[in-house]
KEMARKE-495533 format. One record per residue (C-alpha): x, y negated, z; residue number from 1. Coordinates in steps of 0.25 Angstrom, whole numbers, plus 5000, padded with zeros to 4 digits. Each point is the difference from the previous one (the first is absolute). Example, Ala and Ser with C-alpha at 12.3 -4.5 7.8 and 13.67 -1.06 7.14 Angstrom:
@px:5049&py:5018&pz:5031&n:1 .
@px:5006&py:4986&pz:4998&n:2 .
END
This chain:
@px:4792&py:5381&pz:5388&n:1 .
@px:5006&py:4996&pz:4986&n:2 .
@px:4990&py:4993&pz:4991&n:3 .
@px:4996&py:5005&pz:4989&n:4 .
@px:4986&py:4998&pz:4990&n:5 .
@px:4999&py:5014&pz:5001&n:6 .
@px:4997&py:5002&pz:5014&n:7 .
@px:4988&py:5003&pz:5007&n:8 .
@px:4994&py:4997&pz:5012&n:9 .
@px:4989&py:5010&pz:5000&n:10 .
@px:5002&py:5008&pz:5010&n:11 .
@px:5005&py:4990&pz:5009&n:12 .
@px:4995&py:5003&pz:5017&n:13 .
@px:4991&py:4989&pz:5002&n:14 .
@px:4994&py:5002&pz:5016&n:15 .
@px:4985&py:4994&pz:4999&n:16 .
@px:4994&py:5009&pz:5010&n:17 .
@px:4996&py:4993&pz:5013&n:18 .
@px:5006&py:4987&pz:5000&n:19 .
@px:4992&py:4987&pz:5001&n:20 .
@px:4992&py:4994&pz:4991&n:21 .
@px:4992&py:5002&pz:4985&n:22 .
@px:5006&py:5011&pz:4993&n:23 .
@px:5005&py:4991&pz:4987&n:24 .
@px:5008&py:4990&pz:5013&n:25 .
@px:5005&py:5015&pz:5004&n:26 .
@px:5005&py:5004&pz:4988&n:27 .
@px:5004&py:4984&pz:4995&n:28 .
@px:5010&py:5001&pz:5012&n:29 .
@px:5006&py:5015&pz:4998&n:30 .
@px:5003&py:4996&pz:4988&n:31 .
@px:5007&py:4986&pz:5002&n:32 .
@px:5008&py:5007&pz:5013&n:33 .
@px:5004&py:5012&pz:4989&n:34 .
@px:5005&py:4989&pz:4988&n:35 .
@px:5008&py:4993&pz:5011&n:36 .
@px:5004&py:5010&pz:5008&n:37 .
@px:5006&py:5005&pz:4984&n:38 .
@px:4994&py:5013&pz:5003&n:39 .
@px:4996&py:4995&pz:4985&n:40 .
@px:5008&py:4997&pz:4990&n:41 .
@px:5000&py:4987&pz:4992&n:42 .
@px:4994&py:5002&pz:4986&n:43 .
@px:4992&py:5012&pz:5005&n:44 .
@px:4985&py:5002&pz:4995&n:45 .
@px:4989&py:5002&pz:5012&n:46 .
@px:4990&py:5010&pz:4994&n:47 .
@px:4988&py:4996&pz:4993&n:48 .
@px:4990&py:4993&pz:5011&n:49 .
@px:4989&py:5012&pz:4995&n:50 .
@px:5011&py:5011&pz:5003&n:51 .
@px:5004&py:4993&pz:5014&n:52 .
@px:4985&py:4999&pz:5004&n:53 .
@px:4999&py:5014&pz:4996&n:54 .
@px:5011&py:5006&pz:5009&n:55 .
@px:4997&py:4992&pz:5012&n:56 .
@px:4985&py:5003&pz:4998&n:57 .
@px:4995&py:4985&pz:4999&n:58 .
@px:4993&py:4991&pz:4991&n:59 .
@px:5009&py:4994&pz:4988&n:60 .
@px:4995&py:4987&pz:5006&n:61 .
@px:5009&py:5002&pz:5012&n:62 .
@px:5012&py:5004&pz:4990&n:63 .
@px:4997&py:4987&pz:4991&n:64 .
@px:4999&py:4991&pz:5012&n:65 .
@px:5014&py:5004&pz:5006&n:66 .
@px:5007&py:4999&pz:4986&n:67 .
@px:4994&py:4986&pz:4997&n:68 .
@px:5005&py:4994&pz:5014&n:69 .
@px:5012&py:5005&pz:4998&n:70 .
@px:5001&py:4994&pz:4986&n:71 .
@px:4998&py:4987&pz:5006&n:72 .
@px:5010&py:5001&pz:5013&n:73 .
@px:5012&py:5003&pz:4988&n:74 .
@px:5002&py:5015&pz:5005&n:75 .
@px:4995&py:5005&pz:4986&n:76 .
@px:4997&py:4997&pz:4984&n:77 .
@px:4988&py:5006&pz:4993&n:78 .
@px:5004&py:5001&pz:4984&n:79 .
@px:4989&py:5005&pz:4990&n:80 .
@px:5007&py:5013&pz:4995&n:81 .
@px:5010&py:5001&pz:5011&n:82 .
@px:4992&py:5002&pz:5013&n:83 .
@px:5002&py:4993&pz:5012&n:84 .
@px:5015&py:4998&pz:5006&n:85 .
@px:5007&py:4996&pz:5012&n:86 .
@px:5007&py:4988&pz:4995&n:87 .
@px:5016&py:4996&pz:5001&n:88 .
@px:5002&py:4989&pz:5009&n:89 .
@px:5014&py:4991&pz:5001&n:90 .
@px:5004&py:5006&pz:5012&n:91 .
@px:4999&py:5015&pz:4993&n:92 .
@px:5011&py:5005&pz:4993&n:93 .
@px:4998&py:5006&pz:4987&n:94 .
@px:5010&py:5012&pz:5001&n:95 .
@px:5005&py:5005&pz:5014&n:96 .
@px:4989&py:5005&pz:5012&n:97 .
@px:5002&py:4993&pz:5013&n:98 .
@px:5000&py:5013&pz:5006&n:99 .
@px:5013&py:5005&pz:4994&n:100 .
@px:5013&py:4999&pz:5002&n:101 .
@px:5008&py:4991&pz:4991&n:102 .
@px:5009&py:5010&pz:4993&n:103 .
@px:5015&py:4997&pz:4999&n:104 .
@px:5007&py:4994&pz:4988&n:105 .
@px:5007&py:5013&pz:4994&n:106 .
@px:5014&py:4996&pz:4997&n:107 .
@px:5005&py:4997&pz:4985&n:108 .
@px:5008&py:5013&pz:4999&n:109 .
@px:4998&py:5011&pz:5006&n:110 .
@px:5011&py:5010&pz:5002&n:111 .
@px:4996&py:5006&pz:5011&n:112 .
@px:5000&py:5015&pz:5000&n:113 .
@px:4986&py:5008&pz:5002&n:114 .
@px:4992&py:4997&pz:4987&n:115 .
@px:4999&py:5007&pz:4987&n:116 .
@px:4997&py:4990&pz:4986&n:117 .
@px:4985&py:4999&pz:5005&n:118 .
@px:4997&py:4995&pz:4986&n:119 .
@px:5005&py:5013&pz:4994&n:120 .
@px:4988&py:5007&pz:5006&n:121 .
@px:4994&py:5006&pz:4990&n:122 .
@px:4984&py:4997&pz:5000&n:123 .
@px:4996&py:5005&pz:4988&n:124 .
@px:5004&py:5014&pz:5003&n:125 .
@px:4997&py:4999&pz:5015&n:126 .
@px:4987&py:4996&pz:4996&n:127 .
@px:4998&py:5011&pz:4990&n:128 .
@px:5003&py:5009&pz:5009&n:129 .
@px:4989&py:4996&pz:5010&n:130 .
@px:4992&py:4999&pz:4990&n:131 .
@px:5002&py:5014&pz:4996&n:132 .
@px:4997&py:5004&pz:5015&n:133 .
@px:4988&py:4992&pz:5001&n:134 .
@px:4993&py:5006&pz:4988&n:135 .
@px:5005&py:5016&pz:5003&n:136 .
@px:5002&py:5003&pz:5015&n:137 .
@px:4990&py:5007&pz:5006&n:138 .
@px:4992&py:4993&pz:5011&n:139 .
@px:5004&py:5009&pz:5011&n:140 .
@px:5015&py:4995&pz:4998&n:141 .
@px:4996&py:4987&pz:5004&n:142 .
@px:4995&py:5003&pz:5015&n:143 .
@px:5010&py:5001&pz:5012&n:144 .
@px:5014&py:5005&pz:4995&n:145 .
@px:5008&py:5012&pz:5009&n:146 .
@px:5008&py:4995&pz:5010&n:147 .
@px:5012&py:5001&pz:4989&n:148 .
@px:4995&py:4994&pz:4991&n:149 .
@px:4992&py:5003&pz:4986&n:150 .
@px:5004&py:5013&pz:4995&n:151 .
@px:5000&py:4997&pz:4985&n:152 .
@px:5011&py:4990&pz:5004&n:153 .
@px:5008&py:5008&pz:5009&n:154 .
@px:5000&py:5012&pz:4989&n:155 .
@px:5005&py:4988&pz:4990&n:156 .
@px:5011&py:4996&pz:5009&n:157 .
@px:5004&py:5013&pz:5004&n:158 .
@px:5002&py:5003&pz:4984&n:159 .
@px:5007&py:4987&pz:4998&n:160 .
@px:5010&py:4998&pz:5011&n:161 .
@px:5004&py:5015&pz:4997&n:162 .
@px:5001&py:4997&pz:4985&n:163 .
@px:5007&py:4985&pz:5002&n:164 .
@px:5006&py:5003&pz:5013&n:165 .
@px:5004&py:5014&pz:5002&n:166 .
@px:4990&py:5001&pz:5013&n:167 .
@px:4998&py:5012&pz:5005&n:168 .
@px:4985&py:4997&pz:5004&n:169 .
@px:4986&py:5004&pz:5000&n:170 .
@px:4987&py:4993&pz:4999&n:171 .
@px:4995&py:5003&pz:5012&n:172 .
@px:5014&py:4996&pz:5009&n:173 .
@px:4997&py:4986&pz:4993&n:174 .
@px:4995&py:4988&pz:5008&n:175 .
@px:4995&py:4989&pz:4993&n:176 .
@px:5004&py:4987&pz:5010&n:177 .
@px:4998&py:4985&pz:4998&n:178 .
@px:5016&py:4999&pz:4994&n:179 .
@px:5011&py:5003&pz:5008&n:180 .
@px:4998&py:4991&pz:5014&n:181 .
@px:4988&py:5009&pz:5000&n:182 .
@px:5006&py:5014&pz:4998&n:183 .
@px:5013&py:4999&pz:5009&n:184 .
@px:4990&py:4995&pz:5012&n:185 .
@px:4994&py:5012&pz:4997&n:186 .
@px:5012&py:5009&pz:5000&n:187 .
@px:5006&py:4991&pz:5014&n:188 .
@px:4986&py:5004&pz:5007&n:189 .
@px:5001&py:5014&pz:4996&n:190 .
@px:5016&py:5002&pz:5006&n:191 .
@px:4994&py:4993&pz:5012&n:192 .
@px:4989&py:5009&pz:5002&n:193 .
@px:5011&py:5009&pz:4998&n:194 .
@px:5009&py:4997&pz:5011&n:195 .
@px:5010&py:4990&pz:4992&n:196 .
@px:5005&py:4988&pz:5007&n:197 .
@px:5009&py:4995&pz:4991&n:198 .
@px:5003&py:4999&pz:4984&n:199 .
@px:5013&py:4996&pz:4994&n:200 .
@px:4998&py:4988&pz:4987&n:201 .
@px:5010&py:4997&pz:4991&n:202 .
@px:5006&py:4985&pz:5004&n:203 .
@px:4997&py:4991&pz:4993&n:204 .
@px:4986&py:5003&pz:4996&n:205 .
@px:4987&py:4994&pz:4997&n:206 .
@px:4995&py:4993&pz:5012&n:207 .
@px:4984&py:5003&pz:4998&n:208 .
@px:5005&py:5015&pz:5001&n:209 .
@px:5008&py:4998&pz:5012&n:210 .
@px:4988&py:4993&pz:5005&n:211 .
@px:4990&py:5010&pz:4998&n:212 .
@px:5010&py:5012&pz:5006&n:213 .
@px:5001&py:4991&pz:5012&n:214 .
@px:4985&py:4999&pz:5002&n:215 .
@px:4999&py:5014&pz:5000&n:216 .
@px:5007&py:5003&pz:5012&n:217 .
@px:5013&py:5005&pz:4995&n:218 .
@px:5012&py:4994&pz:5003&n:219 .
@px:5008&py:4995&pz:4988&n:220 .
@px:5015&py:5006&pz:5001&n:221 .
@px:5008&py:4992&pz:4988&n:222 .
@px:5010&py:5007&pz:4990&n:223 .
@px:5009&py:4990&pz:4991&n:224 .
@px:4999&py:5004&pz:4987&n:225 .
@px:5013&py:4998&pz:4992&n:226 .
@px:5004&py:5002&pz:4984&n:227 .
@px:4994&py:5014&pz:4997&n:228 .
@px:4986&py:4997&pz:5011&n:229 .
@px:4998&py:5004&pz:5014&n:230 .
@px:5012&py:5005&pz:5009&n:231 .
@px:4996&py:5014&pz:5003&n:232 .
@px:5010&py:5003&pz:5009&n:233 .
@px:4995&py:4992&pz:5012&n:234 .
@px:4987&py:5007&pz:4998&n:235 .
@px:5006&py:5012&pz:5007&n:236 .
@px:5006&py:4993&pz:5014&n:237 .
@px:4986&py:4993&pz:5002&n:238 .
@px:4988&py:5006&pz:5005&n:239 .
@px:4991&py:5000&pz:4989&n:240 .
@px:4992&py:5009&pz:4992&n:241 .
@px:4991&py:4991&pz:4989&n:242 .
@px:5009&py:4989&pz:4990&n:243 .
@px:4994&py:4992&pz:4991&n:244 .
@px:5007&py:4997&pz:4987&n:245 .
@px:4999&py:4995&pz:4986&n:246 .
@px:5010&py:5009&pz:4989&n:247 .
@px:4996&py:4995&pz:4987&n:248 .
@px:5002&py:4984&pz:5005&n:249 .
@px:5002&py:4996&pz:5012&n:250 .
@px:4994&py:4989&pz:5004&n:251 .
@px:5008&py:4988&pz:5001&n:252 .
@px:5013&py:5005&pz:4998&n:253 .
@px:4996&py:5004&pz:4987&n:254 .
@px:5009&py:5015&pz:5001&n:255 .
@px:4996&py:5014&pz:4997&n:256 .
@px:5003&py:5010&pz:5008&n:257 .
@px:5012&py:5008&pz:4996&n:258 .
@px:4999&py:5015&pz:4998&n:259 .
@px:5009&py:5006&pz:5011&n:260 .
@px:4991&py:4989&pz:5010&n:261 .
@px:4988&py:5008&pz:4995&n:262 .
@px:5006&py:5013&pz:5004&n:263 .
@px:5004&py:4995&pz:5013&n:264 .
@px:4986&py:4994&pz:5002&n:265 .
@px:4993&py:5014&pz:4998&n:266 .
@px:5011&py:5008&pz:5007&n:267 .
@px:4998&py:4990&pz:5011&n:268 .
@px:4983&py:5002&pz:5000&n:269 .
@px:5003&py:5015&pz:5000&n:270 .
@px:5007&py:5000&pz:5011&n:271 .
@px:4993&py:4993&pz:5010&n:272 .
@px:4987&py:5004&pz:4994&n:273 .
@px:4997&py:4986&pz:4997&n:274 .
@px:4993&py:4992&pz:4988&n:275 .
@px:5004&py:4992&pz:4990&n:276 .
@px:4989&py:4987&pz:4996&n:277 .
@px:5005&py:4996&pz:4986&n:278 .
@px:4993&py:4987&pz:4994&n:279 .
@px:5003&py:5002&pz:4986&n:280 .
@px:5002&py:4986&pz:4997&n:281 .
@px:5001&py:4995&pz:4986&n:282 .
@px:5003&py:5012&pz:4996&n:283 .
@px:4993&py:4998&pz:4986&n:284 .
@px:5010&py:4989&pz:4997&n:285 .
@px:5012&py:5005&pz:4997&n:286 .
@px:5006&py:4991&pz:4988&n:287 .
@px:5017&py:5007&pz:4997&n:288 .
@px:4995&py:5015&pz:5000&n:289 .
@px:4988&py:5009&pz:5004&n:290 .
@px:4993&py:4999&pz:5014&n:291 .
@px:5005&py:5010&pz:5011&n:292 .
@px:4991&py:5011&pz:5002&n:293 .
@px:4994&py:4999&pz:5015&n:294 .
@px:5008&py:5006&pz:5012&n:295 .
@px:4984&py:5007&pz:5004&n:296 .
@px:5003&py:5009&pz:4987&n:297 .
@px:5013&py:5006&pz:5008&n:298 .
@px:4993&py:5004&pz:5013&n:299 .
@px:4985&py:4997&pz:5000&n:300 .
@px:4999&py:5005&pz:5013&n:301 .
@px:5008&py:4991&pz:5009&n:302 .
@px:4997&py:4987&pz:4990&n:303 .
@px:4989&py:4991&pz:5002&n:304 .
@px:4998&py:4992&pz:4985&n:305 .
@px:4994&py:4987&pz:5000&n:306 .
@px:4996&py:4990&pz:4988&n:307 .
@px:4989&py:4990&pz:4995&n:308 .
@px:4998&py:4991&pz:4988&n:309 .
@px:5004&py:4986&pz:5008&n:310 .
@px:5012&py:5000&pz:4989&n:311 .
@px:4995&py:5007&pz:4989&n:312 .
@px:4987&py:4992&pz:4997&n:313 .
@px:4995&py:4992&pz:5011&n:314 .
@px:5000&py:4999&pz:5016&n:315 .
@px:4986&py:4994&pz:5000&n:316 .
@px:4997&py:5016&pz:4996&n:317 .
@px:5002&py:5005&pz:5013&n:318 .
@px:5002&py:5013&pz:4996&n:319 .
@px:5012&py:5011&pz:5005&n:320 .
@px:5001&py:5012&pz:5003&n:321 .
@px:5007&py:5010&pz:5009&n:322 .
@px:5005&py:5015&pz:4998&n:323 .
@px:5002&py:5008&pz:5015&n:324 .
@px:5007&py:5013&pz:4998&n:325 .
@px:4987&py:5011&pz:5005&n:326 .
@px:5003&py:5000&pz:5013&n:327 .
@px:4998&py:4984&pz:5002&n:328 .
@px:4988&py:4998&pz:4991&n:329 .
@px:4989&py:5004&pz:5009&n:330 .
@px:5005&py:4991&pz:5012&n:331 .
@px:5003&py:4989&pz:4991&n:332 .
@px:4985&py:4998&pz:4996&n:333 .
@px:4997&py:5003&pz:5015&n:334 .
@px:5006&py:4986&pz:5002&n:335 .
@px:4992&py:4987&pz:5003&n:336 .
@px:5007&py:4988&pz:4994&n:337 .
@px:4988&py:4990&pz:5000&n:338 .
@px:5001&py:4998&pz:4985&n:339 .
@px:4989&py:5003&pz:4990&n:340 .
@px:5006&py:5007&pz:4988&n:341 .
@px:4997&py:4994&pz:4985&n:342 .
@px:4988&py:5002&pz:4995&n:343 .
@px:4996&py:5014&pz:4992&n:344 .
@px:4998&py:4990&pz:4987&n:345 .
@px:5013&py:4996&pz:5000&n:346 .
@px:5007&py:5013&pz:5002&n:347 .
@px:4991&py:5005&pz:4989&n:348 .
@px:5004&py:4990&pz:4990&n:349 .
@px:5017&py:5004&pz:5003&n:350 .
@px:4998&py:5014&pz:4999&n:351 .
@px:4993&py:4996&pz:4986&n:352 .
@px:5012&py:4991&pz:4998&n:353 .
@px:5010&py:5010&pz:5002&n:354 .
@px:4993&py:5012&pz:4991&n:355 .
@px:4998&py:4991&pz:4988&n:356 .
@px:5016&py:4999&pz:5000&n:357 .
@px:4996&py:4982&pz:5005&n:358 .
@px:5009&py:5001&pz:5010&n:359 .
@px:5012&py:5007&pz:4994&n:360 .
@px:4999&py:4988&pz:4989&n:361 .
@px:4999&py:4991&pz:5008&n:362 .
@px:5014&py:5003&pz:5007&n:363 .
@px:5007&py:5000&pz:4988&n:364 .
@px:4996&py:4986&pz:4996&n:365 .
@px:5004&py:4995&pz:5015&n:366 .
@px:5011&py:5006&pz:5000&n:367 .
@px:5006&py:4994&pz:4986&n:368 .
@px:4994&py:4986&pz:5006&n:369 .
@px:5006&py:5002&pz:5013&n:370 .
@px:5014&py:5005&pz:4995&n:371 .
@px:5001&py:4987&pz:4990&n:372 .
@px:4995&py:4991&pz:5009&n:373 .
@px:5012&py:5005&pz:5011&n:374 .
@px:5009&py:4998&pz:4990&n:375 .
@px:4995&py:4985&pz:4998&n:376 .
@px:5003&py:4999&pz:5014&n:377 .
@px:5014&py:5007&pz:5003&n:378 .
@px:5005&py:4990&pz:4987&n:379 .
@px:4994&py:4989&pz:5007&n:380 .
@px:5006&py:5001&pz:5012&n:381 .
@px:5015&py:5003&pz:4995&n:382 .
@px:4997&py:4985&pz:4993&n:383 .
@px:4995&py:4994&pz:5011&n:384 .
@px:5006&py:5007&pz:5014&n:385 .
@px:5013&py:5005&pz:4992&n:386 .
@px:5006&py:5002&pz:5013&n:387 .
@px:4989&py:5008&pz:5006&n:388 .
@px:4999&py:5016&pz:5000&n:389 .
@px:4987&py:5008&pz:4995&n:390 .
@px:4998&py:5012&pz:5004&n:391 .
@px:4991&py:5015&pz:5001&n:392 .
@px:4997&py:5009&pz:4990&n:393 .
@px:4993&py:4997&pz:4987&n:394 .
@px:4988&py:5001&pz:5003&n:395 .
@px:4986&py:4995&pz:5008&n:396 .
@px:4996&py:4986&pz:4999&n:397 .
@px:5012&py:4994&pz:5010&n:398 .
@px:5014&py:4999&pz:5002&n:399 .
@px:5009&py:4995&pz:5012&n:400 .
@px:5007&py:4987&pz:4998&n:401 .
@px:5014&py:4998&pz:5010&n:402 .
@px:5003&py:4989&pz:5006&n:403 .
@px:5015&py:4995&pz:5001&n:404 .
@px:5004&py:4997&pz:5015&n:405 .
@px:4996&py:4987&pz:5005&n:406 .
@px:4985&py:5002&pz:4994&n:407 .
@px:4990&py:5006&pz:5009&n:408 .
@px:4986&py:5006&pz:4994&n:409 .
@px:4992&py:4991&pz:5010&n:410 .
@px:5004&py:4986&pz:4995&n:411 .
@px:5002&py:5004&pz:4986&n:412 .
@px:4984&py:5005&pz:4999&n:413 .
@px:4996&py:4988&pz:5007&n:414 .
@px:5007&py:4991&pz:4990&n:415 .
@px:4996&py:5008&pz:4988&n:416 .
@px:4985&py:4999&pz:5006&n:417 .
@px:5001&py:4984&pz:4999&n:418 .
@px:5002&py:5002&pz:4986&n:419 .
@px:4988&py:5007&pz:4999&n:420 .
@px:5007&py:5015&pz:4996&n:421 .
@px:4997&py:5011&pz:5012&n:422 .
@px:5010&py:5010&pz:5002&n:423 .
@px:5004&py:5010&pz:5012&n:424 .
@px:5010&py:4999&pz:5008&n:425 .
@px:5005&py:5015&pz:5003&n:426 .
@px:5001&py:4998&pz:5014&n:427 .
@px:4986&py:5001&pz:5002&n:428 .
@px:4999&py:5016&pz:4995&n:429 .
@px:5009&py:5003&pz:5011&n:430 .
@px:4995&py:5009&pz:5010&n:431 .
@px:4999&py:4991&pz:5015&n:432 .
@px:5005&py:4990&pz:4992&n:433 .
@px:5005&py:4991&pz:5011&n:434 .
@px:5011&py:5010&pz:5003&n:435 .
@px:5005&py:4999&pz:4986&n:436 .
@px:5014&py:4996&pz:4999&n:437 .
@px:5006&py:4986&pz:5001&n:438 .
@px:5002&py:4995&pz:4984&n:439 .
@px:5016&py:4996&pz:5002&n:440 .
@px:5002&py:5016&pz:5002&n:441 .
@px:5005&py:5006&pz:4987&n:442 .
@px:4993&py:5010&pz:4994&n:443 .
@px:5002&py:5016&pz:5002&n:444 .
@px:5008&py:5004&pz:4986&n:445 .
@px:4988&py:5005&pz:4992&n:446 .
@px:4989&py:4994&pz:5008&n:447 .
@px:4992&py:4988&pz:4992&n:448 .
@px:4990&py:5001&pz:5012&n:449 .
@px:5012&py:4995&pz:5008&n:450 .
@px:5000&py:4987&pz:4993&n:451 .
@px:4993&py:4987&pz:5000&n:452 .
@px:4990&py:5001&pz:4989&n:453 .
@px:4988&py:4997&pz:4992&n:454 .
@px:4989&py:5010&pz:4995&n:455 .
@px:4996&py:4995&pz:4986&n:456 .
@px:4988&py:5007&pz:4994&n:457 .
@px:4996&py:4997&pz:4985&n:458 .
@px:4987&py:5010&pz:4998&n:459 .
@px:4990&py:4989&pz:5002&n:460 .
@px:5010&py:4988&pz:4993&n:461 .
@px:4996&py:4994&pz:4984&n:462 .
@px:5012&py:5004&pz:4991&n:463 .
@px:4999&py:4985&pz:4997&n:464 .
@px:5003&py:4996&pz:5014&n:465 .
@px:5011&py:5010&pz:5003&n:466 .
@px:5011&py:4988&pz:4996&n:467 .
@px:4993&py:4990&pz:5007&n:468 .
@px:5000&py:5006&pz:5011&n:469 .
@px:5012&py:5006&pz:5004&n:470 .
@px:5006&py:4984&pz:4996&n:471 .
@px:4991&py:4996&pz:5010&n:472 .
@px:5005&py:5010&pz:5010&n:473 .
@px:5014&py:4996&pz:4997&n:474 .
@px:4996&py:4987&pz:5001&n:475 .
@px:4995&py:5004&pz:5014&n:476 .
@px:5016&py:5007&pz:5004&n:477 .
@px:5009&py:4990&pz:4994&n:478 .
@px:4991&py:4987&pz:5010&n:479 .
@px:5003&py:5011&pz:5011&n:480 .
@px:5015&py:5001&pz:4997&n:481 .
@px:5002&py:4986&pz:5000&n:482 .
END
């Protein structure tokens, strides 16, 4: 327990009831085993001796004579004007409990991918918009949600990712999840309770979504993805009739999926009456042209689409959602995941934030920051790393950095992380990454996800540090080298 001076220790369970002994002894003793125990916290106040006395149903004497022998045995300090305190000791430590862990030392620079610019949050508006919901929803939104979700946000979303995305949705096919871990463990549950035993994933990919297929109880069939996104012509020779993809930026490789793979991807779905899961992966930040519009919006009724705000504002929402053509939505919701959804408040306060126009703001900014900040890097990196090659599409908060032969991911993230920066090796996105293949191989022609490589994110980096930290990462490759 932290201290703190504004903690109290009212309520505290002090067990006096049938133990040996007066009543102020009793009590004397529950409260010394409490203050060592830290059930109480240094620096907080015990209630007034008259309050005490009243909730235990005793005399104030008893109260008085407990606090006074604890004055004296140095557990706690009465002050006039400040109550009576347990007192810090030498052996107490003013900041961390004992009863946490100690937290690990983050790195110095973190270009790890996964995080937005969490200091770009914007409070004011967020907070704005609570406020708003706090003072004019009616007291009947706020019991038990649907099972899909609160249907003020799901006709919010419906009317955004139509207007933003070129959806083809309607509120009520809309599931609102914990992000997307949440909604594609719902989807895998729902193929399996379908009759599905296997799901072909784009390779590489992100290793939580693999994870979470995996623990569905589908067996996870890989598809390399090349220069214009997944392969689809392997689709049809393997026995398989549910992919998951991201189009609008895959995830590492950083490509978008051409248009004749789109074609084929749907012609594929039609033809073995199968369904497409399409994570729409930063698909808001596209920086050298307008995002694509959603593969959903061409055939709603064989494409599952899938989103949250982990990247647009920040992962500690947990907020997501899912759009099942009609035919899925039902059995969707049917699914037990074990997960409790985000609280009705919080879904409130985004369908508020999208209708005052928030959100779509809020965008923009991000995506003239990100886009800058990208830059900073890319320039960086041909100063530093000339004879290193960048490379996906302009656009989301990473990109792909190719290692020349003779480097492998592994050893280049280790040495990296002794100089405090963190970075991905690209290895670790591959699906059964133990079968990947041996780093002296030359790459498919094409294929950046054949290489040795980094993935290097930039959301959650200072522009300041950008420099800094791709010298320290060069640093980092030329100790390797030599």
């Amino acid at each position: 327990m932290l201290e703190t001076q504004t903690n109290l220790a009212w309520d505290t369970f002090l067990p006096v009831d049938g133990g040996q002994g007066p009543l102020h002894v009793r009590l004397t003793t529950a409260l010394r085993d409490a203050i060592r125990a830290r059930r109480i916290a240094v620096g907080s106040a015990l209630p007034p001796s008259r309050q005490l006395a009243a909730d235990l149903g005793c005399s104030r004497w008893v109260v008085t004579e407990a606090y006074e022998q604890l004055v004296a045995e140095g557990y706690v300090e009465a002050r006039i004007g400040s109550g009576t305190r347990i007192r810090r000791r030498d052996q107490d430590s003013p900041t961390l409990p004992a009863d946490l862990p100690y937290a690990p030392k983050p790195p110095k620079f973190d270009l790890g991918p996964g995080l937005p610019d969490l200091a770009a949050f914007p409070r004011a508006r967020w907070s704005q918009a609570l406020r708003d919901v706090m003072a004019k929803t009616p007291s009947a939104e706020l019991a038990y949600p649907p099972s899909g979700g609160s249907p003020r946000l799901r006709l919010v979303l419906a009317d955004y990712l139509r207007r933003v995305r070129g959806a083809v949705v309607q509120a009520e096919d809309v599931t609102i999840t914990t992000g997307i871990i949440d909604g594609i463990t719902r989807v895998a549950r729902t193929l399996v309770g379908a009759g599905h035993h296997r799901i072909a994933l784009e390779d590489p990919s992100w290793h939580r979504l693999q994870q979470a297929v995996g623990r569905s109880g589908l067996e996870i069939v890989p598809i390399a993805v090349d220069g214009e996104g997944i392969r689809t012509d392997p689709l049809s020779a393997i026995n398989v009739r549910a992919v998951i993809v991201a189009p609008a930026h895959q995830f590492p490789t950083g490509t978008v999926l051409a248009p004749a793979r789109r074609t084929a991807l749907l012609d594929w779905a039609a033809a073995v009456d199968g369904l497409i899961l399409e994570d729409d992966y930063d698909a808001e930040f596209r920086y050298d042209r307008r995002p694509i519009g959603t593969v959903q919006g061409i055939d709603p009724a064989r494409v599952v689409l899938l989103g949250s705000l982990s990247k647009t504002l920040a992962p500690g929402l947990g907020l997501g959602w899912v759009v099942t053509p009609p035919r899925w939505t039902d059995a969707l919701r049917a699914v037990d995941t074990r997960m409790t959804g985000p609280s009705t408040l919080e879904q409130l306060t985004l369908a508020r934030f999208i209708e005052t126009g928030a959100y779509d703001r809020h965008l923009r900014a991000l995506r003239r920051r990100y886009r800058a900040r990208r830059d900073r890097l890319v320039a960086a990196i041909a100063q530093q790393l000339p004879d290193f090659r960048l490379s996906g599409a302009v656009a989301g908060l990473h990109v792909i950095l190719s290692l020349p032969p003779g480097l492998v991911g592994t050893t280049v993230t280790a040495a990296a992380r002794a100089r405090g920066v963190r970075v991905m090796d690209l290895r670790t996105c591959r699906v059964n990454g133990s079968e990947a293949p041996d780093h002296r191989e030359a790459a498919r022609p094409g294929t950046d996800s054949a290489n040795e490589g980094l993935v290097l994110g930039y959301g959650n980096l200072d522009d300041g540090a950008v420099g800094e930290a791709v010298a320290e990462l060069a640093c980092a490759v030329r100790g390797v080298q030599a």
